[in-house]
N, C-alpha and C positions, 0 to 999 in steps of 0.2 A: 412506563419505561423510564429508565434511570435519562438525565439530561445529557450524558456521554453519548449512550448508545441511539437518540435521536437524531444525535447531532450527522452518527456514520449510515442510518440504515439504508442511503443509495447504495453507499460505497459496497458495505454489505451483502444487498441484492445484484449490484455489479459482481464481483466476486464469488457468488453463487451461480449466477448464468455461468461465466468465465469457467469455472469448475464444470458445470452440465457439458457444457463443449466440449472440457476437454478428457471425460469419464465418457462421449461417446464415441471417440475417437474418430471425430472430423475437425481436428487441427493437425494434421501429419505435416499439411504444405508452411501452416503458420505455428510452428510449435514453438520457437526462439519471440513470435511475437505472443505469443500466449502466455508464455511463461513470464515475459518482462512486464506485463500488462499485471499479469498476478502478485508479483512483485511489487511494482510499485502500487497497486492496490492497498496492500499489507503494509507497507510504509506509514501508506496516510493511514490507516484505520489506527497501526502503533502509534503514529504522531500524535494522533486527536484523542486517545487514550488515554497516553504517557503526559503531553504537555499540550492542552487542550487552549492555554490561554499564556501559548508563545507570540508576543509583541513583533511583528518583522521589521516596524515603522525606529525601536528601539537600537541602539547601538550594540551590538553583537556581544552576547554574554555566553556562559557556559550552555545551557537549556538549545539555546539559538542552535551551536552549532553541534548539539545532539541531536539534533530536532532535522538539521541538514545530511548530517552523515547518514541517518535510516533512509534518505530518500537515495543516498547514492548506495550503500552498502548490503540494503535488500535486494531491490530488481538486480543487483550485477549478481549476488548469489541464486535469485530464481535462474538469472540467465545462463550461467554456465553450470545448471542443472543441479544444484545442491546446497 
């Protein structure tokens, strides 16, 4: 396996159960948490992808805060359904 895809395959197999649940439709009562769960899943799996060796200990560069906005910019899109 590529050294990327090692790095994510909990996140992965997280995101795949997260998916079974909710393809069997026993999330009705927690569907706004499932959905934000999925979201920010797919953040990180983008982050770790996209920029896999962002410094956070460094002073805030451009990478930095691309790398922050997919954590806030994905889950609010899973969450209000689109």
């Amino acid at each position: 396996m590529k050294k990327e895809t090692k790095r994510i395959i909990l996140d992965i197999l997280a995101l795949l159960f997260i998916m079974l649940i909710f393809s069997t439709e026993t999330y009705k009562s927690l569907l706004k948490a499932v959905l934000l769960n999925i979201g920010i899943l797919h953040a990180h799996i983008t982050r770790k992808m996209l920029f896999p060796s962002v410094d956070w200990s460094m002073k805030p560069i451009g990478g930095t805060y691309v790398a922050i906005a997919l954590y806030i910019v994905i889950p609010i899109c899973y969450a209000f359904g689109g």
